[in-house]
C-alpha positions as CSV (number, residue, x, y, z in Angstrom):
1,X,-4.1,22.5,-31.2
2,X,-6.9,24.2,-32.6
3,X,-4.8,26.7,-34.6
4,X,-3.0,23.5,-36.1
5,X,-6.2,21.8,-36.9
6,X,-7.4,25.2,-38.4
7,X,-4.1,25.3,-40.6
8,X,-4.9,21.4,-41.6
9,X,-8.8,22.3,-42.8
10,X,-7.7,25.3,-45.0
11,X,-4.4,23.2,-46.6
12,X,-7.3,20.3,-47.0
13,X,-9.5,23.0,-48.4
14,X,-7.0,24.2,-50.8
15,X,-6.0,20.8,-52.2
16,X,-9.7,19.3,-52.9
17,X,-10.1,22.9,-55.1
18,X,-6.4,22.2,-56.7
19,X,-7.6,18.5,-57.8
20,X,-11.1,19.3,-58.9
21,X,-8.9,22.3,-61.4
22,X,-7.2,18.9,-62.2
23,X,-10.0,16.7,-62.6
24,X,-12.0,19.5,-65.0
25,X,-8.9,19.6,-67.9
26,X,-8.3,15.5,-67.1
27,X,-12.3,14.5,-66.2
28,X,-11.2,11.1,-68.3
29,X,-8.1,10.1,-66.1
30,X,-9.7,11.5,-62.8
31,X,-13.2,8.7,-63.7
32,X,-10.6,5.9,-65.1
33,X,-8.4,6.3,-61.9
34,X,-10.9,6.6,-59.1
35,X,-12.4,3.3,-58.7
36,X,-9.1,1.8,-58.6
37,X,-7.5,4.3,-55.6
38,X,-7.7,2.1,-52.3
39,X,-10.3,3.9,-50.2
40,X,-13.1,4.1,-53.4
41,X,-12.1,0.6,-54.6
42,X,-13.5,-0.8,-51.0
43,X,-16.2,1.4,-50.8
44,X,-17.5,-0.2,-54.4
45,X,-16.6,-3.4,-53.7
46,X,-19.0,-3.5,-49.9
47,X,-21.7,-1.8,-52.1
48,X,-21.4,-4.7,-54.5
49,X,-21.2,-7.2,-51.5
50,X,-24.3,-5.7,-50.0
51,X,-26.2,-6.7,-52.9
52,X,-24.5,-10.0,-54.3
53,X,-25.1,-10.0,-57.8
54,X,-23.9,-13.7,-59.4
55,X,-23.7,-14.9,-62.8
56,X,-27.7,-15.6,-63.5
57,X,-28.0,-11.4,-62.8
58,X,-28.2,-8.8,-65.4
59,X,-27.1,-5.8,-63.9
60,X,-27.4,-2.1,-65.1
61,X,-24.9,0.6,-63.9
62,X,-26.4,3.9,-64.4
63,X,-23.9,6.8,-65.0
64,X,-21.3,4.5,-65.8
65,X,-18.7,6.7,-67.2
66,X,-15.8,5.8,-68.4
67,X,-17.1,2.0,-67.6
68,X,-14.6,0.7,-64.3
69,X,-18.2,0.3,-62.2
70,X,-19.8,-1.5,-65.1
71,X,-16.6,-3.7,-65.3
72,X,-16.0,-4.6,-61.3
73,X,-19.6,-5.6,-61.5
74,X,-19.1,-7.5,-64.0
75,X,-16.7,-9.9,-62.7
76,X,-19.9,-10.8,-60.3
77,X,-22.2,-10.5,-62.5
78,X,-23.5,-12.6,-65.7
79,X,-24.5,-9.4,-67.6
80,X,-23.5,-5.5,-67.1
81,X,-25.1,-2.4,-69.5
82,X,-23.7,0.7,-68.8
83,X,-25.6,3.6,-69.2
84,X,-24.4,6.9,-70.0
85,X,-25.5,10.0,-71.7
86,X,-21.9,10.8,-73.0
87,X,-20.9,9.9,-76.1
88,X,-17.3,10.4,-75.2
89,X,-17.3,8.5,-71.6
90,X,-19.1,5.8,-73.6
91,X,-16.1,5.6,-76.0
92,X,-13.3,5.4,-73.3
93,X,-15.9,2.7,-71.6
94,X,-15.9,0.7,-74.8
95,X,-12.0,1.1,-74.8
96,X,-11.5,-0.1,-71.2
97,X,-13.9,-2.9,-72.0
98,X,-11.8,-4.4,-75.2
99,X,-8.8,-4.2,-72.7
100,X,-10.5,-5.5,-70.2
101,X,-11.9,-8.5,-72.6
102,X,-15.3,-8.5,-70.8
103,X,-17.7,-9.3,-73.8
104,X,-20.7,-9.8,-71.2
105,X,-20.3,-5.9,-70.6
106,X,-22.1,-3.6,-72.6
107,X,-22.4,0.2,-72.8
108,X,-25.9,2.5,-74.2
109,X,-25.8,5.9,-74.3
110,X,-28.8,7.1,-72.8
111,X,-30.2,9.4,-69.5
112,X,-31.1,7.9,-66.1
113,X,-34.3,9.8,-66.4
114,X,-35.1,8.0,-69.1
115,X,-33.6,4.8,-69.7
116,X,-33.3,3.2,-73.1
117,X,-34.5,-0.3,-71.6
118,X,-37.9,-2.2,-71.3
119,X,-39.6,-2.2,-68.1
120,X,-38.7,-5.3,-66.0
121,X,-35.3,-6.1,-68.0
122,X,-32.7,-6.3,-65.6
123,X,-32.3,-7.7,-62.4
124,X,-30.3,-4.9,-60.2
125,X,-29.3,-1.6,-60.8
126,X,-26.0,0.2,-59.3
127,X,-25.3,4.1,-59.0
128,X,-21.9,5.1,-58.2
129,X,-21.9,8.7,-56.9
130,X,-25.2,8.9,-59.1
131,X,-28.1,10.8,-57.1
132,X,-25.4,14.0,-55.9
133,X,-24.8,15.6,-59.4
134,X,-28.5,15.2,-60.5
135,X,-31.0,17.8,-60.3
136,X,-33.7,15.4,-60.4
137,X,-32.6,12.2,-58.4
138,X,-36.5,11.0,-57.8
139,X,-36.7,10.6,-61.4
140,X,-33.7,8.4,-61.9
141,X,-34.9,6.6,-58.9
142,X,-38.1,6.3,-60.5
143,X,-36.6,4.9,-64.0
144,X,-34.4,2.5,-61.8
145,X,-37.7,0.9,-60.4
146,X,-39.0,0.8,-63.8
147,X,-36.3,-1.2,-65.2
148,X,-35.7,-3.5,-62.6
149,X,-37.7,-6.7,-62.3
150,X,-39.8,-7.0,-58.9
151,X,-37.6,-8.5,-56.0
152,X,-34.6,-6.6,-57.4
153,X,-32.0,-5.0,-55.8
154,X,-31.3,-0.7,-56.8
155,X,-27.9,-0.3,-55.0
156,X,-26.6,3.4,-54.8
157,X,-23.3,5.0,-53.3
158,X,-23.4,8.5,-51.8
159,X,-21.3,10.8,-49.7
160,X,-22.7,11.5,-46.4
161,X,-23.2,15.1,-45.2
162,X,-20.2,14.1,-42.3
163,X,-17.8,14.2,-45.3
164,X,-16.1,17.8,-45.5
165,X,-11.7,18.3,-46.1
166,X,-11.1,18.2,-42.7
167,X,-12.8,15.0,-42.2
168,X,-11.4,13.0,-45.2
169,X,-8.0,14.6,-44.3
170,X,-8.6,13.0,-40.7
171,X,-9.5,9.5,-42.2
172,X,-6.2,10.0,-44.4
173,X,-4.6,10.1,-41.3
174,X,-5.8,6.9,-39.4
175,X,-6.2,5.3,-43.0
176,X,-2.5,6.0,-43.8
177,X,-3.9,7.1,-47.4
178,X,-1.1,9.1,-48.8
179,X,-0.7,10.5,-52.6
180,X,-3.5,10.6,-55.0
181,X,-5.3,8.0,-52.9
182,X,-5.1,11.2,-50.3
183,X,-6.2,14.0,-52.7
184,X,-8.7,12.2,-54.5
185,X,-10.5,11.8,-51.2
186,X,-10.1,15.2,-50.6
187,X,-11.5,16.5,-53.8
188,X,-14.5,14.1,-53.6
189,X,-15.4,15.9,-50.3
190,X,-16.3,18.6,-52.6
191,X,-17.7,17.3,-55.9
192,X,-21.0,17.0,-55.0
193,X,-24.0,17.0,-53.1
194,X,-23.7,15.2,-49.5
195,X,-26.8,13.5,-47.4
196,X,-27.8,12.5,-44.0
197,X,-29.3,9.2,-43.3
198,X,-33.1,10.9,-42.7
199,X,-32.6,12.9,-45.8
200,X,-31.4,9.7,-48.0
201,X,-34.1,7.6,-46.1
202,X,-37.0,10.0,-46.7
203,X,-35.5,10.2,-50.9
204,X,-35.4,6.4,-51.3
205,X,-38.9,5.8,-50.1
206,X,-41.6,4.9,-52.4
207,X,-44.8,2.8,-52.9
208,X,-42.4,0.6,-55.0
209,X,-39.5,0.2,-53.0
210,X,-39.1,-2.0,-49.9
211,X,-36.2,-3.1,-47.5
212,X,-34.7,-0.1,-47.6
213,X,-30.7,-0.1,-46.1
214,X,-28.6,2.3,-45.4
215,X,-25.4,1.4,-44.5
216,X,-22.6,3.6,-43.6
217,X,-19.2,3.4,-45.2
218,X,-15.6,5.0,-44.7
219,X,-16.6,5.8,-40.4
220,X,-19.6,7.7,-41.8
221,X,-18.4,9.8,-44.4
222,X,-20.0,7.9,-47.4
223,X,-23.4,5.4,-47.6
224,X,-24.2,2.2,-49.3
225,X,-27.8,2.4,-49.8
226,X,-29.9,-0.1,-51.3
227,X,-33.6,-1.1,-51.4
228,X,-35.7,-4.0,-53.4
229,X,-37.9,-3.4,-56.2
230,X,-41.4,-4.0,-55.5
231,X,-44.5,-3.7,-58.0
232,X,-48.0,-4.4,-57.1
């Protein structure tokens, strides 16, 4: 048994490397296809349930990317801006919005550690697999309390340190997640940093944040974690 599971972890292993190859020639597909495989689809969707954004909301998505985030919050919420420093991402965003027809969407080109928006502007933020590829997440925490209005929800989704090949391989398994649903998991077991729940708790903590949640997805492999905007 535990030759087999060893033989399992290095064939995982070996995929997630195989699709991130992939996802470095195709980085446009791999962002455009990703929020629509099953097991990231739910994962957005409970973040977005968790904090119940409804037509009066005007809602930023920070890293947006090629724009699917910005655009499943948007058929919650009254008002999306999508935020992205890539001119390119931006372009395929603005694409997917015209197909899409969502003319309450909009997309800036701009860097979460500095956000091209007034303070107090918006009424919730999102993150989608934000805070592990930045070098400074405090900072776009920091901008996200600055832009949201006080009561406000910041929303963010992150891996969990419990997420490894092995493990998403494992919740293939009970998930029945086959294909590219299967590999994409895999992959995104290695694309970026993971956290624990004391780690994540201790980031998100700040004079202007309050209510802070952490809620696990996925069995514990990924987090939804959200606090409230607070200024006084």
């Amino acid at each position: 048994m535990a030759e087999r599971v060893s033989i399992r972890a290095s064939w995982a292993g070996a995929r997630a490397w195989g699709v991130l190859a992939w996802a470095g020639v195709h980085s446009f597909s791999l962002f455009d296809f990703l929020p629509g495989t099953r097991w990231y689809h739910q994962m957005a969707e409970d973040l977005l349930d968790a904090m119940g954004p409804t037509p009066s909301d005007h809602l930023i998505d920070l890293g947006c990317g090629t724009g699917r985030h910005a655009l499943m919050a948007g058929r919650r919420a009254g008002r999306v801006t999508g935020v992205d420093r890539s001119a390119r991402m931006l372009q395929r965003a603005e694409r997917n919005r015209r197909a899409e027809g969502a003319n309450h969407v909009q997309f800036l080109r701009g860097d979460v550690c500095a956000i091209p928006m007034l303070e107090d502007s918006v009424s919730m933020a999102t993150g989608f697999m934000l805070l592990p590829v930045l070098a400074d997440p405090r900072s776009a925490l920091e901008e996200a309390g600055r832009v949201v209005r006080p009561g406000g929800k910041v929303g963010l989704l992150v891996p969990s340190k419990a997420l490894n090949p092995e493990t998403a391989w494992a919740y293939c398994e009970r998930e029945s997640l086959h294909g590219l649903d299967r590999d994409t998991l895999i992959a995104w077991s290695r694309a970026g940093r993971g956290f624990d729940e004391p780690a994540l708790r201790t980031l998100l903590e700040g004079p202007r944040r309050r209510n802070i949640q952490i809620l696990p997805l996925m069995e514990g492999l990924a987090y939804a974690a959200l606090f409230t905007c607070h200024k006084g």
